[in-house]
N, CA, C and O of each residue as an XYZ file, in Angstrom:
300
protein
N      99.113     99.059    132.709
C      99.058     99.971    131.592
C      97.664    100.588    131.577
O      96.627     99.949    131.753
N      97.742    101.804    131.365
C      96.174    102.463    131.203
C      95.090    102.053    129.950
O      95.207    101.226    129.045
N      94.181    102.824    130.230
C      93.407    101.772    129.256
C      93.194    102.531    127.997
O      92.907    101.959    126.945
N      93.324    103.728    128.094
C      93.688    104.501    126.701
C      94.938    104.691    126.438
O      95.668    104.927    127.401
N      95.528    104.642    125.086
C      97.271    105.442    124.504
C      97.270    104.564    123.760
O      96.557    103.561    123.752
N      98.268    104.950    122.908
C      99.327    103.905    122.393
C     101.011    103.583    122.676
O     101.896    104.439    122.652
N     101.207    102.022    122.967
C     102.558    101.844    123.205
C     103.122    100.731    122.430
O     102.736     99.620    122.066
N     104.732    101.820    122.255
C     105.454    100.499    121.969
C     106.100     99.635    122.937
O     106.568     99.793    124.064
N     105.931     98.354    121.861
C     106.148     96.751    123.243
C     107.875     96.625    122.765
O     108.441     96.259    121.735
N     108.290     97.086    123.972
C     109.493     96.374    124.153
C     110.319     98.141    124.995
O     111.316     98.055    125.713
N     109.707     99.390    124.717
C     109.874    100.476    125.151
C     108.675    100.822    126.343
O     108.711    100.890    127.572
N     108.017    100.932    125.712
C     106.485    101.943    126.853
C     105.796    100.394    127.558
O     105.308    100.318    128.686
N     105.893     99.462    126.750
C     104.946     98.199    127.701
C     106.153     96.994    127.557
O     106.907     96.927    126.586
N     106.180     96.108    128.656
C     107.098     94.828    127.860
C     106.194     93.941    127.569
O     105.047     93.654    127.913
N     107.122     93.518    126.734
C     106.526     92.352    125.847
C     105.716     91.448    126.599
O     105.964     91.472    127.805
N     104.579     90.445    126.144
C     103.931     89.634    126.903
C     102.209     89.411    126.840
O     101.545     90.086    126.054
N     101.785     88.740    127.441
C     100.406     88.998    127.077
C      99.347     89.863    128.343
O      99.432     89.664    129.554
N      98.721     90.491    127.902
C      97.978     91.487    128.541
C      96.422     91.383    128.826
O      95.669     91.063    127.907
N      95.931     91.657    130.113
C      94.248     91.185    129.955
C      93.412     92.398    129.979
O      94.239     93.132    130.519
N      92.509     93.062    129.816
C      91.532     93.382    130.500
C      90.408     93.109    130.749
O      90.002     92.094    130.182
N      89.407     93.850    131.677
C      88.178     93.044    131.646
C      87.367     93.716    131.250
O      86.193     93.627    131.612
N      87.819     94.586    130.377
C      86.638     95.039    128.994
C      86.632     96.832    128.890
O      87.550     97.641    129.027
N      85.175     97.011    128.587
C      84.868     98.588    128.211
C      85.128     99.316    129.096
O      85.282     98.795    130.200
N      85.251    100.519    128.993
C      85.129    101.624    130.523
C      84.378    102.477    129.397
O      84.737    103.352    128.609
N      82.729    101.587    129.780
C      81.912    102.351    129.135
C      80.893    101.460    127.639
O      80.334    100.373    127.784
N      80.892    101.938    126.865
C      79.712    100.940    126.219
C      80.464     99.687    125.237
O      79.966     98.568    125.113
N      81.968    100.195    124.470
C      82.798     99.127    123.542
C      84.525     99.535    124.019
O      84.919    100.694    124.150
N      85.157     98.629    124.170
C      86.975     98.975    123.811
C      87.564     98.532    122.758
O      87.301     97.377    122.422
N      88.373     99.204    122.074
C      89.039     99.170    120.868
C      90.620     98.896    121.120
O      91.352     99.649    121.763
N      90.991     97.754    120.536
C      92.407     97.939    120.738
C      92.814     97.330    119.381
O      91.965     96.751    118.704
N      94.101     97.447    118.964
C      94.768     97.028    118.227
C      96.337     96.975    117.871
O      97.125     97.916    117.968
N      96.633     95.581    117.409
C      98.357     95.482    117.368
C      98.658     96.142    115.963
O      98.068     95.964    114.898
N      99.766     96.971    116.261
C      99.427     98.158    114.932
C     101.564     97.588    114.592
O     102.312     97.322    115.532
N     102.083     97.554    112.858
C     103.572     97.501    112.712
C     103.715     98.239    112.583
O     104.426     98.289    111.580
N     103.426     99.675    113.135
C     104.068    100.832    112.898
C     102.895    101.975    113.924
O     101.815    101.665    114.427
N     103.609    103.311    113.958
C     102.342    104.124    114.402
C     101.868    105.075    113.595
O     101.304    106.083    114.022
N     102.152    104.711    111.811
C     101.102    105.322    110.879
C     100.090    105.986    110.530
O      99.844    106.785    109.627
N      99.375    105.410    111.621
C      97.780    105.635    110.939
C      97.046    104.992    110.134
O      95.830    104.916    109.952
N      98.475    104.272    109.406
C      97.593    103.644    108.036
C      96.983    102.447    108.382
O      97.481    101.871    109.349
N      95.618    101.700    107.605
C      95.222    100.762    107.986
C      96.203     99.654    107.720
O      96.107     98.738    108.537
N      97.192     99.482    106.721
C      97.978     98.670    106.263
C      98.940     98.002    107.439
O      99.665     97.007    107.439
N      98.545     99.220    108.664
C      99.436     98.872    110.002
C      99.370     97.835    110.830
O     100.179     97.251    111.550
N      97.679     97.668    110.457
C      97.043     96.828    111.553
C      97.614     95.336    111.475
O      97.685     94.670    110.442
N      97.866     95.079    112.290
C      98.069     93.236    112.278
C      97.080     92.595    112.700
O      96.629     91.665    112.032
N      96.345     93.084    114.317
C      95.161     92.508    115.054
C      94.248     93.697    115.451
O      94.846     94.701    115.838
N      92.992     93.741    115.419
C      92.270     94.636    115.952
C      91.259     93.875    116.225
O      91.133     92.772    115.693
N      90.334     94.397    117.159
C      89.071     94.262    117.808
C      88.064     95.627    118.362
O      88.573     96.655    118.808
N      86.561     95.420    118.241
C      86.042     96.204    119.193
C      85.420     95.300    120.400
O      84.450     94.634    120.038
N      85.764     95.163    121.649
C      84.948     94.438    122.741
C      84.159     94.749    123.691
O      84.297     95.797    124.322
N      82.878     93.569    124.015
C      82.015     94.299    125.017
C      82.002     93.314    126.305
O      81.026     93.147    127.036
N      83.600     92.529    126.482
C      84.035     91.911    127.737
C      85.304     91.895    127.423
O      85.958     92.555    126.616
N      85.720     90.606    128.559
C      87.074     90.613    128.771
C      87.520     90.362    127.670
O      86.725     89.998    126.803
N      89.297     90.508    127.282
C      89.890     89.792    126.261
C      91.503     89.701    126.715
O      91.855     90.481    127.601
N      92.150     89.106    126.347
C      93.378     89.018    126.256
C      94.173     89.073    125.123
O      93.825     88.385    124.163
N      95.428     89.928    125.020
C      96.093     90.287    123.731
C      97.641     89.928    124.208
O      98.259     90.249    125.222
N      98.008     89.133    123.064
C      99.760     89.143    123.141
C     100.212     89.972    122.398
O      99.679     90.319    121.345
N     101.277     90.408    122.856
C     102.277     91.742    122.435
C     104.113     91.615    122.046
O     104.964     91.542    122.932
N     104.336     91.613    120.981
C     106.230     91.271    120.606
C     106.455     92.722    120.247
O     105.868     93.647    119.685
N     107.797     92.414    120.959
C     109.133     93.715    120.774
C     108.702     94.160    119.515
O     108.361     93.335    118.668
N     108.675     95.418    119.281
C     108.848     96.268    118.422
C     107.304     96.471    117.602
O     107.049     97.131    116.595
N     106.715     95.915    118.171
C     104.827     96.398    117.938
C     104.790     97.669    118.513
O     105.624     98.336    119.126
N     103.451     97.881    118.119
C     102.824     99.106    118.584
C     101.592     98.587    118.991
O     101.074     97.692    118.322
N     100.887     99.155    120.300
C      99.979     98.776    120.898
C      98.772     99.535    121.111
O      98.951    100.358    122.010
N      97.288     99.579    120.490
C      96.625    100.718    120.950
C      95.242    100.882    121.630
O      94.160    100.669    121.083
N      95.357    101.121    122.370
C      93.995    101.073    123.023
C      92.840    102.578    123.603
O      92.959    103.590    124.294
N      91.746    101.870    122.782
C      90.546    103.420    123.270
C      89.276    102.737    124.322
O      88.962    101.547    124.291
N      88.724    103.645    125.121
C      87.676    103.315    126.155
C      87.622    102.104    126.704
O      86.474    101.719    126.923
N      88.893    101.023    127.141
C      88.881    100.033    127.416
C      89.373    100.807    129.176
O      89.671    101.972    129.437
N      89.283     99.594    130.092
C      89.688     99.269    131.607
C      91.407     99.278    131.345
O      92.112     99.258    130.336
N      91.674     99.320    132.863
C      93.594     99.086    132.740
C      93.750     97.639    132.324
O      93.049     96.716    132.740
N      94.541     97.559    131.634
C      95.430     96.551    130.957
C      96.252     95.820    132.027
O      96.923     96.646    132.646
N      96.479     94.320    132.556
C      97.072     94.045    133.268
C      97.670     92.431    132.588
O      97.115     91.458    132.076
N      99.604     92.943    133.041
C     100.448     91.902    132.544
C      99.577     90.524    133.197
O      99.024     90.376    134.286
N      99.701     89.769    132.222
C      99.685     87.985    133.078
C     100.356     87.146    132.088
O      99.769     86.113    131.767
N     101.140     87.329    131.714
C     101.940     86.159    130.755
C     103.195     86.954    129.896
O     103.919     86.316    129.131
């Protein structure tokens, strides 16, 4: 998965947990969003990171990620 967009898990990404190994560039932003709103009320998990991290992802989330590396399945 690229390291910018947003997707839904179970359509655009499958379900599962996802790694990268960080910024493409100075911070990456991602977050598990219940809807693709906008609203903050969406958020379930968010982070800004300046290394690796790993994120799990269930059917019918929304997934979003800014200035992070590619995203790669491992679980």
């Amino acid at each position: 998965m690229p390291g910018d967009g947003q997707f839904l898990v179970g359509e655009d990404i499958r379900p599962g947990t996802y790694k990268t190994a960080g910024p493409d560039g100075s911070t990456c932003y991602w977050a598990r969003l219940r809807n693709a709103s906008g609203e903050l009320s969406a958020i379930i998990a968010n982070d800004n990171i300046t290394g690796p991290v790993r994120v799990a992802h269930k059917k019918g989330e929304y997934f979003e990620s800014t200035r992070c590396q590619e995203w790669k399945r491992v679980g």
